[in-house]
KOLTI-567626 format. One record per residue: z, y, x of N, C-alpha, C in turn. Coordinates in steps of 0.05 Angstrom, whole numbers, plus 5000, padded with zeros to 4 digits. Atoms other than C-alpha are relative to their C-alpha. Last residue first. Example, Ala and Ser with C-alpha at 12.3 -4.5 7.8 and 13.67 -1.06 7.14 Angstrom:
<nodes>
499949764984514349795273501450224985500049765018515649105246500050245018
</nodes>
This chain:
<nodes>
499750234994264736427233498949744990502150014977260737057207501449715018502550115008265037097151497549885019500950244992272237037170496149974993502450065005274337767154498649795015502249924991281537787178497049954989500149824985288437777152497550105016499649805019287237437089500750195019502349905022282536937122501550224987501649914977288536647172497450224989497549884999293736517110497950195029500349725024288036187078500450295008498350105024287835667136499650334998497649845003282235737194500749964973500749725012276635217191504150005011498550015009277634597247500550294984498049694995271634497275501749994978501449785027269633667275502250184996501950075024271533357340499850154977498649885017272833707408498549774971498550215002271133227480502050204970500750334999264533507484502449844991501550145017265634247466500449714986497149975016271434327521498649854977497750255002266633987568501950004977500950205011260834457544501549705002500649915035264435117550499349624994497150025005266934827627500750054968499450295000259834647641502350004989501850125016257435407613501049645002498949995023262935737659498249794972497250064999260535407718501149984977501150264990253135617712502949814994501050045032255836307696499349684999497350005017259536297761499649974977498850205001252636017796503050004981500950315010249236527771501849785001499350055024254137067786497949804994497950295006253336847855501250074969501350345009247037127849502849825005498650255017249937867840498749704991497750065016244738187877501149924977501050085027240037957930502650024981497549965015240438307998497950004973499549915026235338008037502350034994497850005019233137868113500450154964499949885028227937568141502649974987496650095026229637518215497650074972501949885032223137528276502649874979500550145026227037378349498950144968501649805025226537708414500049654979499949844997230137478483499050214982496049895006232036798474499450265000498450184982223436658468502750144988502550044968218136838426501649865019499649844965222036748359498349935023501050024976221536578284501150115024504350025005223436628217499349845019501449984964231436578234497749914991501050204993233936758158498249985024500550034972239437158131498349775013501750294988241437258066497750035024502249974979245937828046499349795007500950314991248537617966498950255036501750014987251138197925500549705020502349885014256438347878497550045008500650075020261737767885497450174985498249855010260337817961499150004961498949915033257637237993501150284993496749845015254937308064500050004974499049895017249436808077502750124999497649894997246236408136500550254974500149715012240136038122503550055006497150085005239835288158499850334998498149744997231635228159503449994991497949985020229234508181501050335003497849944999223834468238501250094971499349675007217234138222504050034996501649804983214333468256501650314988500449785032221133068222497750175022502450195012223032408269498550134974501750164982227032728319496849934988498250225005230033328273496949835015502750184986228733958300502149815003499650284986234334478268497049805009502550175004232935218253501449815018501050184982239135678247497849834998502650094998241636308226499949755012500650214984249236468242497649844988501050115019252737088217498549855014502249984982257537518263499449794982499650144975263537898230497249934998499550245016264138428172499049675010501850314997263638918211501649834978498050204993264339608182499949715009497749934974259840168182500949925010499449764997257540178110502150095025499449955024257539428123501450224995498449815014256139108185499050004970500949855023253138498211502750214998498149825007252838188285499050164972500549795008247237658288502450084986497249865007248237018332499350244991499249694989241736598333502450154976498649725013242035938329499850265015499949714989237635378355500750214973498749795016239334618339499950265013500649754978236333998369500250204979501549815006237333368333500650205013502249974994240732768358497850205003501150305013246432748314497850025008497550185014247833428341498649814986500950135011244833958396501649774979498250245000245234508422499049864988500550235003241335188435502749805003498450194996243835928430499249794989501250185018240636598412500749745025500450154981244037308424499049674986498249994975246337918394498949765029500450264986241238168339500849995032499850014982244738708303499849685020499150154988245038898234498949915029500949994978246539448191501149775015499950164977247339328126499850105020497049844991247539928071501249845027498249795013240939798053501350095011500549995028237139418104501650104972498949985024237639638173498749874981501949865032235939518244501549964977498950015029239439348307498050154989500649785021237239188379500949934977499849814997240238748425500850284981498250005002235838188437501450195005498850184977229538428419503049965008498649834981227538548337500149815042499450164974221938278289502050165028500249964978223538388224500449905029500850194976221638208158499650165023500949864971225638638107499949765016500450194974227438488040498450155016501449894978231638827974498849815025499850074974233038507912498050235016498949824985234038997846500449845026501149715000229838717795500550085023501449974996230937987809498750264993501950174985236437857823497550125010498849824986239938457769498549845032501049705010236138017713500150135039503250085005238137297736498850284998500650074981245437497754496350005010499849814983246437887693499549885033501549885001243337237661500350305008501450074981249536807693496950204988497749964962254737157667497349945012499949734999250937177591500450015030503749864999248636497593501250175005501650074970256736337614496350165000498549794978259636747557498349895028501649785002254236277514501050205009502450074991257735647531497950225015499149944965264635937525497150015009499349734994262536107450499550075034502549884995259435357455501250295000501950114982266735127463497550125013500449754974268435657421499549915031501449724995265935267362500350215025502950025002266034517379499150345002499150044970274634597409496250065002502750054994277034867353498550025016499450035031284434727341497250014996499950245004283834737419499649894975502750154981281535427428499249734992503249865010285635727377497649895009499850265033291435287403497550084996499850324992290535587476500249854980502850144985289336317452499349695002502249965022294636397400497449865015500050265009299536027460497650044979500550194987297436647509500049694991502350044999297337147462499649775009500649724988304237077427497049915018501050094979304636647368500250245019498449874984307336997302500149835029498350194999303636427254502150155020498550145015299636847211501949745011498449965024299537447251500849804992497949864998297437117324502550184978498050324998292536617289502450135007500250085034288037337258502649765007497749745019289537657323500649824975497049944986287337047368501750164978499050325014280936907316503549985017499350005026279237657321501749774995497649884999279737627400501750114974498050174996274936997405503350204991499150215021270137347364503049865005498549895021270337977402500449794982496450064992269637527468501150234968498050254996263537307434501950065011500150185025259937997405501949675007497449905010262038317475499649764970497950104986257337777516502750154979499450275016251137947466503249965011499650065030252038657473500549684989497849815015252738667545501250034970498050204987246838187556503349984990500050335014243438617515501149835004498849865019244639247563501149784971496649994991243238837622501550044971499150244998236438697594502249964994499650155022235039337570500649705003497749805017237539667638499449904968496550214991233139077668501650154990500150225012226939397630502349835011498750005036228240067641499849684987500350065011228040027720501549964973502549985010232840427751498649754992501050135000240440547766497349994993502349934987242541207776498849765003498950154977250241077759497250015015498949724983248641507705501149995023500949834980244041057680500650215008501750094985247840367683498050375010499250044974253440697650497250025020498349714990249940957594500849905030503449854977245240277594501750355000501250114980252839957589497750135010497849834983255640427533498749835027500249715002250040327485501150045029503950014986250539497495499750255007499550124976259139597486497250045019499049794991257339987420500349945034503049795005252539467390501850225020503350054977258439047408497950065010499349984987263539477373498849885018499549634971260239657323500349925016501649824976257339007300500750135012498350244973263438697250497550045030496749834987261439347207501349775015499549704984254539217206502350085010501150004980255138487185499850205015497650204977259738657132499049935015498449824992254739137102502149875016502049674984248238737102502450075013501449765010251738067071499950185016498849824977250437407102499950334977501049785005248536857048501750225006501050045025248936117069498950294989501750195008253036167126499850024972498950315022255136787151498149794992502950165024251637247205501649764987499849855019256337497262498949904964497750065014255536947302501050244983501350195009247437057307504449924987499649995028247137757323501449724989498649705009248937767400500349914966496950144984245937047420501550124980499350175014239537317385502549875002499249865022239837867428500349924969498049944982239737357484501250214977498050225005234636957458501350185008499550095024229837587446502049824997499549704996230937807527500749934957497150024987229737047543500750234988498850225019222237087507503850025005499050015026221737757532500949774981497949684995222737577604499550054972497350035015219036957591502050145004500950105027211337137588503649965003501049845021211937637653500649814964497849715004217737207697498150164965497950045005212236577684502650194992500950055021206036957703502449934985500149765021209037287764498549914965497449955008212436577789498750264980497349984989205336237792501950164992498849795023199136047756502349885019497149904994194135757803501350164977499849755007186635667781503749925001497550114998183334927806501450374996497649804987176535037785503050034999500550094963171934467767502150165014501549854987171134807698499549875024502349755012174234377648498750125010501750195022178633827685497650114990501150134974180734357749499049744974502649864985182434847686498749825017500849945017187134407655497850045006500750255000190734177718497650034974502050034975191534977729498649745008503749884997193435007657499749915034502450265002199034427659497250215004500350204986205334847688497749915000499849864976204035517650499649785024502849945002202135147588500250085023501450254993209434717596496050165004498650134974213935387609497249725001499849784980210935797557500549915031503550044997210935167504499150145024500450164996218735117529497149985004499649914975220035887514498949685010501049744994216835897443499849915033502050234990221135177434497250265009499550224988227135667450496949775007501249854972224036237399501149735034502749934993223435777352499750175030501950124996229735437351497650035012499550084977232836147352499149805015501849754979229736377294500849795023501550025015232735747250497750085025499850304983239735817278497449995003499749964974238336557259499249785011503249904989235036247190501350145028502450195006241735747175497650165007499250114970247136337203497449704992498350104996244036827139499849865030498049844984239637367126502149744992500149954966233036967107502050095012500349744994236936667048498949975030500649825028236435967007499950305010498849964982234635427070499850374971501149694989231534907031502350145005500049815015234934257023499650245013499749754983233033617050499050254983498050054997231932917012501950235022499150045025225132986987503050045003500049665004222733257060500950004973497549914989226032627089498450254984496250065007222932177041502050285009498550005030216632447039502449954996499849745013215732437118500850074973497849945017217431707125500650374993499350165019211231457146501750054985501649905029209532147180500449754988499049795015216631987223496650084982498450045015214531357242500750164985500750155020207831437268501949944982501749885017209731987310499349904975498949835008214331597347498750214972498550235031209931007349501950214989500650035022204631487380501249884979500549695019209531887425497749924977496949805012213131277452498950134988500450225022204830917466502650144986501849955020203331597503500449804974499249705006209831667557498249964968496949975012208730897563500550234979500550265001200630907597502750024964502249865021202131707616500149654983497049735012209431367659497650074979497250155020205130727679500450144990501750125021199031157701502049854978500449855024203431607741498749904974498350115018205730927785499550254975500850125035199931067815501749954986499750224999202631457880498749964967502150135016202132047919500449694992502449944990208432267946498449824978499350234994214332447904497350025023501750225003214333137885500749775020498550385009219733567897499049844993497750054986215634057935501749855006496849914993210834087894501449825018499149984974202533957881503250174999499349674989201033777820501349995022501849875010197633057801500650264998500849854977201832697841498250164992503650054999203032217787498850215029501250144979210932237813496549784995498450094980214032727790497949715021500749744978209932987737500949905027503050054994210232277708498750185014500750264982217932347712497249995010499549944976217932957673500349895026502549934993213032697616500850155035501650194998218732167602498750185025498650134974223832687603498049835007499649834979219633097558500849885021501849994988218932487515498850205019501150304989225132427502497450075015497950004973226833177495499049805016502049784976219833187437502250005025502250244987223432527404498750305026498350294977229832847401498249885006499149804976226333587367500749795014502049964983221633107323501350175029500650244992228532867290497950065020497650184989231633537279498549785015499849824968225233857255502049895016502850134983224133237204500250165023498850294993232133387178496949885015500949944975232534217179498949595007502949865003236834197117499149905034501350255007242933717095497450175000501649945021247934467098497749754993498549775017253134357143498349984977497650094999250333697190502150174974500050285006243933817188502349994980501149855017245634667205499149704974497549865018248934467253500049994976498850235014243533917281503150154989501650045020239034627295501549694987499849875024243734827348499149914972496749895004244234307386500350154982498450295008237234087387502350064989500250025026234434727407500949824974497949735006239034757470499349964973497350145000235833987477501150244986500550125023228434307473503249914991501049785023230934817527499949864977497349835009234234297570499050224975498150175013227833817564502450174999501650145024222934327593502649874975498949795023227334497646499349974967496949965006227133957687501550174983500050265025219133857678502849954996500649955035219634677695500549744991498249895009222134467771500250094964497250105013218033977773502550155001499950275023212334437765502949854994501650254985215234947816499749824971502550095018217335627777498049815006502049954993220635887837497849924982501950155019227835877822496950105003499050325002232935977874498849844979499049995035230536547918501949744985498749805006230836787991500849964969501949875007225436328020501050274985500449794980229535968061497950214989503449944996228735308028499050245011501450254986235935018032496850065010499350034975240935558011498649835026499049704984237535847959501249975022501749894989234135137929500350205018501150144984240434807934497950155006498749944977243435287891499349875023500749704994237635257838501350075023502149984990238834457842498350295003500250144971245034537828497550065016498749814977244234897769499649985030501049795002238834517743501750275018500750094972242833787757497350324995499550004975248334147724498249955019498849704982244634427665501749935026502449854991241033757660500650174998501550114970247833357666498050155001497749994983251233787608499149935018500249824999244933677557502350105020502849915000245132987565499550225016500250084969252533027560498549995009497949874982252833367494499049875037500749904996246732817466501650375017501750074987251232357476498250185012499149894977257432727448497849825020499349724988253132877388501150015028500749954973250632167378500450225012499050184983253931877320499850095026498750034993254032467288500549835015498849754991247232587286502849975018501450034973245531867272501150215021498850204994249831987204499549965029499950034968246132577192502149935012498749864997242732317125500950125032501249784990235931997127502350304991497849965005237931277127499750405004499649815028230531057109502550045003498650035020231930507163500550084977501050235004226530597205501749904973503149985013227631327209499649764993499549975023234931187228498150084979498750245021232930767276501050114977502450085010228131357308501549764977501549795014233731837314497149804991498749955024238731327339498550174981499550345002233731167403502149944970503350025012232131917410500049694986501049965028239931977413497349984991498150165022240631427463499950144979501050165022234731667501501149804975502449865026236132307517499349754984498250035021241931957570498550104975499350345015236631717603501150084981502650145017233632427622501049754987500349895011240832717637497549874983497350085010244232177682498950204971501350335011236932257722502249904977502449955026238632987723498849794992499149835031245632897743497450084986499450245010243332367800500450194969501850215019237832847821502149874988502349875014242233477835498549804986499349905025249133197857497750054983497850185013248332787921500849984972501550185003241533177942502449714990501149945020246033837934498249714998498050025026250633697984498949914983497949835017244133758035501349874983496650004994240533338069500950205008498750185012234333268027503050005005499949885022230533858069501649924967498449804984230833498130501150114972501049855001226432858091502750275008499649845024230532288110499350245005497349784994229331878172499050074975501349835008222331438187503450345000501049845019226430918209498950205005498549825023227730568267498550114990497349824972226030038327501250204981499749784982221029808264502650045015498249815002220029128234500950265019498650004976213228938227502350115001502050204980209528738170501249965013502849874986214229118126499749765009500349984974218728798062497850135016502650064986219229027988500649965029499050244980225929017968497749825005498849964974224829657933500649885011498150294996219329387889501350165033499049794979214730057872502949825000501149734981209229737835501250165019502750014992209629077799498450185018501650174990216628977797497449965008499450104973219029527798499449795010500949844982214529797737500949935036502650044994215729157700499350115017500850324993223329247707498549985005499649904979222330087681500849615014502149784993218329817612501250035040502050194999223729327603497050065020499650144980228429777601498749875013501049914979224730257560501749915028502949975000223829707510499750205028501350214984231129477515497750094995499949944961232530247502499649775020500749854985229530107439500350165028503250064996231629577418498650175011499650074967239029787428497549805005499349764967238330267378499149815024502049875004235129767321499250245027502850164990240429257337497550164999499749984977246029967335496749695007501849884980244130177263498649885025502850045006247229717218497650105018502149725019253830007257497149804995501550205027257529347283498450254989500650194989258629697361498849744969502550085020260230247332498949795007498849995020266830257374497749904969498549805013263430137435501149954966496650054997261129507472502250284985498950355020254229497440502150005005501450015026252830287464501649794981497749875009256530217533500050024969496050184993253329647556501050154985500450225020245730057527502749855000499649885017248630697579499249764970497049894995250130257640500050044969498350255004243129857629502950104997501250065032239430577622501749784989499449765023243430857679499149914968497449974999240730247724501950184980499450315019234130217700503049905006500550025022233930957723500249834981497849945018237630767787499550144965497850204992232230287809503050154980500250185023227130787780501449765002499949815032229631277834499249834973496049964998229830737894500550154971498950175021222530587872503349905000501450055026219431237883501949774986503350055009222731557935499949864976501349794977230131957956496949964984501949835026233831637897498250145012500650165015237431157945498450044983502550105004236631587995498649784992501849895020243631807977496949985001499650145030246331218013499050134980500750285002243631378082500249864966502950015013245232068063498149805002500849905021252531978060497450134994499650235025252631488118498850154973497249995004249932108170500049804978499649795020242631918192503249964992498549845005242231698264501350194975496450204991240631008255501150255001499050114979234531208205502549985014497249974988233531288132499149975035498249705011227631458079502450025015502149715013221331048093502250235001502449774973224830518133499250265003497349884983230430348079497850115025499649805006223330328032503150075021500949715000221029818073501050234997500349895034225729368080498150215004502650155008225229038153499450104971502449874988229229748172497649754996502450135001235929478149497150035002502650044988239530048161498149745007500250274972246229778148497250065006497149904979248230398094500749805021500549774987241030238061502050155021501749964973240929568059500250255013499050234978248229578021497750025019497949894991246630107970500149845030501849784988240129657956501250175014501050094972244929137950497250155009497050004984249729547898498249835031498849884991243229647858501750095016501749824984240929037851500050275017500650044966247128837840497349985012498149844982249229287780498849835033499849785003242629197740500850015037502950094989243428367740499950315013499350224978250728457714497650095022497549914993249129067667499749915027501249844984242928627647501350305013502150134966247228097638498950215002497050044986252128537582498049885027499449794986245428717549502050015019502649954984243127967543500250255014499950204983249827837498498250065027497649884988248428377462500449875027501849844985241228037444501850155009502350104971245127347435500250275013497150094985251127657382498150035027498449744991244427957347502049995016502149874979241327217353501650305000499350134975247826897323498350195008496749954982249627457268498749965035498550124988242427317235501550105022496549855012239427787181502249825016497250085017233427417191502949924992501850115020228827967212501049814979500149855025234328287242498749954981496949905010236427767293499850194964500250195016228527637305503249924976502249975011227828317332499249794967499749805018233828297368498849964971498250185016232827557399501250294977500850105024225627927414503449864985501149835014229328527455499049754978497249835016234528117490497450164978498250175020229327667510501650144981502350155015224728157541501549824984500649785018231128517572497449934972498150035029233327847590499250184985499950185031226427657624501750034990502950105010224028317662501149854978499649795021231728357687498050024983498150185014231127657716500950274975501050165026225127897747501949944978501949805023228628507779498549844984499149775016234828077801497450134978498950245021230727447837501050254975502250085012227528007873500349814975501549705014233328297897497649924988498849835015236427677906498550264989499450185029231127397941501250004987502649975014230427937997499449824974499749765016237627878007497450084986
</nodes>
């Protein structure tokens, strides 16, 4: 097996290297056979790919323990399904399935429909390059079918904190996210090479770049819910490096999306477009290198290792050829792209919005890199944590959000004043009526009551769209709501798709806001027995209870909860002690309710007879995740809609279509 796997990663080394010059030489002259070849080469590295992969699968769910890396990340007691998910656990299991995903996603490329596009030898050079690129790397540096000296009685075991749900779903959908960036960055540079500088590429790659952007809001979600149930600290975003190098790339992507509308409608925006797919790309790149140069200290970091030099090495040569291409062909594209003729239209919102988006990204990457900054320049290593972050992008978010609000209102090309105002009231009215609510209900802070309030406004502005486009389909075809709705939707699947998209931000930024203004916490130490409060809780430490499972040693304590009085039954803290882990695992106990969160966490204890809880009430965080939800289910409909389907005449004479 050790020769297979080794035999594999060279063998991928030489097709991808092959496949790339029989490209190279294919185009040069204009020859069928070698382009047939360098296809040819992608289909093996599929082959080659899949059984590396499938026998890495295989050491790891047989504990093979002469393997290293099955050492490093499994032992006999780990349950199957995390034996197999610590496939992505370290360094060179994770670039195993990277060059995996990349080979999946190039197969699918040449075997598709476009599969003769002038384009595709130029595409599929390029992701043979960062095939190639991730091959070399396993081979030379983080070879998971490396053997030990000695073979061990058992593994090392999987980091406590790993097994969770969430380590099944979180990395693979963000690794499914960075690759997938590189098929449109990979169409965005060929069509630079090619002087094709319409948005042909665009289209080709919309539902690419769709899914992209779809996996790194899931493996972001996720991975926020993971954080809240897994790390015991009460939150779900903490502003960890790699947590931003995951974000990074969704933001630039959001900008992406929008800003290839506007391509695509009007033949404007066409060097910003292109630098926005290379800046995702190379985000993902630079998020890897965070990952595992070790050069910031987190959580989800890898451990220390050199392979950061590869990723900076790569990450830098991409961003000068990239660079280099687009000012070669700058004149062209800015000859061949048409100005943008009013500030008050859906072309300068789109426009704004970009900005403020890459606004929020720069905000996010300065925040991450100064303290590496500073320890270069001064010697002094200077922390920037969550309160820096919240402060600089609470208005940035607070601007997108009210940008949300205005933005479908606003016609294309040239919006006028008064018909914009009068398709407002009622949203503008909704925002009003919310910070009313909010402060007669005695709510406080003014800055989450403008949050909320915004939120409010943006959220009415889209379900009033959807309820114009119902009325307007319900006259001219006498539908009743429920079929108006379900055609309406389907008939256009791109625009309210994203509508749904941006009902979700909304859902889920009343979560984010209301979180984090209005949590409550209390660290206490009680003896068995006693009760204490936190809002409206009262709760009651009953008793504390050892066992044990899959080896590991498990102490719960039983804590009776109320609720204005009422029980609402007994909640179950726990810390686990895993054999082969020096630090006990927190297992947080949580009551849901759709408008608050209580979270419950066994700190500490002296003995059975006194234990230390931190508890919180954090509210509406399961509207995060419901917003979270709704946004995948906007971006499925999106993904599988093709070009929006305008409303007929008969639809326009009963309603004011302008702002669509």
């Amino acid at each position: 097996m050790y020769l297979i796997g080794n035999i594999a990663l060279y063998l991928g080394i030489a097709i991808s290297a092959y496949a790339l010059v029989a490209n190279i030489i294919g185009l040069k002259n204009r020859s069928n056979k070698w382009l047939e070849s360098a296809r040819g080469g992608i289909l093996s590295l599929v082959f080659v790919s899949s059984i590396a992969s499938f026998l890495l699968l295989y050491l790891l769910g047989t504990s093979r323990f002469q393997y290293k890396y099955v050492a490093l990340y499994t032992n006999e007691s780990l349950p199957l399904v995390y034996k197999l998910t610590a496939f992505w656990a370290g360094n060179a299991g994770s670039l195993m399935l990277w060059a995996f995903l990349l080979c999946i996603y190039a197969g699918i490329l040449v075997f598709s429909k476009e599969k003769r596009n002038a384009m595709m030898p130029y595409v599929s050079s390029i992701l043979l390059l960062n095939i190639l690129f991730f091959f070399i790397v396993m081979a030379l540096n983080a070879n998971p079918f490396e053997m030990t000296d000695k073979v061990p009685a058992d593994g090392k075991g999987l980091n406590p904190m790993l097994q969770n749900p969430g380590m099944v779903i979180h990395p693979v959908t963000l690794y499914m996210g960075y690759v997938g960036l590189a098929v449109p960055f990979a169409f965005g540079i060929a069509a630079l090479v090619m002087k094709r500088m319409d948005a042909e590429w665009i289209k080709l790659t919309r539902r690419w770049t769709l899914t992209a952007w779809l996996f790194l809001t899931i493996g972001n979600i996720v991975g926020g819910w993971w954080a809240y149930l897994e790390l015991g600290w009460g939150g779900y975003w903490a502003w960890d490096p790699v947590e931003n190098a995951s974000f990074l790339p969704w933001l630039t992507v959001s900008a992406f999306l929008h800003s290839v509308m506007i391509q695509e409608r009007k033949n404007m925006l066409k060097t910003w477009n292109v630098s926005l797919i290379i800046l995702s790309y190379i985000l993902s790149l630079f998020g890897t290198f965070l990952v595992r140069s070790g050069i910031l200290t987190s959580v989800h970091a890898f451990g220390d290792s050199n392979l950061g030099t590869y990723f900076l090495v790569f990450m830098a040569f991409m961003m000068l050829l990239s660079i280099y291409i687009v000012m070669s062909r700058y004149q062209l594209i800015k000859k061949e792209s048409n100005p943008i003729e009013s500030y008050f239209s859906k072309e300068s919102s789109f426009l704004l919005n970009n900005l403020i988006l890459i606004a929020a990204a720069f905000a996010v990457f300065w925040g991450t890199m100064y303290p590496l900054i500073s320890e270069s320049v001064t010697g002094t290593k200077v922390n920037v944590g969550a309160p820096y972050f919240n402060k600089v992008m609470a208005p940035i978010m607070l601007a997108l959000i009210v940008l949300m609000a205005i933005c479908p209102l606003i016609a294309w090309q040239k919006a006028a004043v008064e018909i914009f105002l009068k398709n407002s009231v009622w949203p503008y009215a909704s925002g009003v009526l919310a910070a009313v609510v909010l402060l007669s209900l005695g709510v406080k802070g003014i800055y989450a009551i403008i949050g909320l309030s915004a939120t409010a406004y943006m959220l009415a502005t889209h379900l009033q769209e959807f309820a114009r486009g119902m009325q307007a389909r319900m006259k001219a075809t006498r539908e009743n709501v429920l079929q108006a709705a379900l055609k309406l939707t389907l008939k256009n699947q791109r625009r309210y798709g994203g509508y749904l998209v941006h009902i979700g931000v909304a859902v889920l930024a009343v979560g984010v806001i209301s979180s984090h203004a209005y949590s409550d916490e209390v660290l206490k130490t009680v003896d068995k027995g006693q009760s204490f409060q936190i809002g409206e809780y009262e709760l009651t430490f009953n008793s504390m209870t050892e066992h044990s499972k899959n080896g590991n040693g498990i102490v719960v304590a039983n804590v009776d909860a109320k609720y204005k009085g009422k029980s609402i039954g007994t909640i179950k803290p726990e810390k686990i002690f895993y054999e082969t882990w020096p630090e006990p695992s927190t297992e947080v106990a949580i009551k849901t309710h759709w408008s608050e969160d209580l979270y419950v966490v066994l700190s500490s204890w002296e003995n059975k007879e006194k234990a230390t809880f931190l508890v919180k009430v954090n509210p509406f965080v399961s509207w995060i995740w419901a917003g979270g939800i709704i946004m995948m289910a906007g971006t499925a409909l999106a993904l599988f809609g093709g070009r929006t389907v305008p409303f007929r005449l008969a639809y326009s004479s009963s309603v004011n279509v302008q702002g669509r």
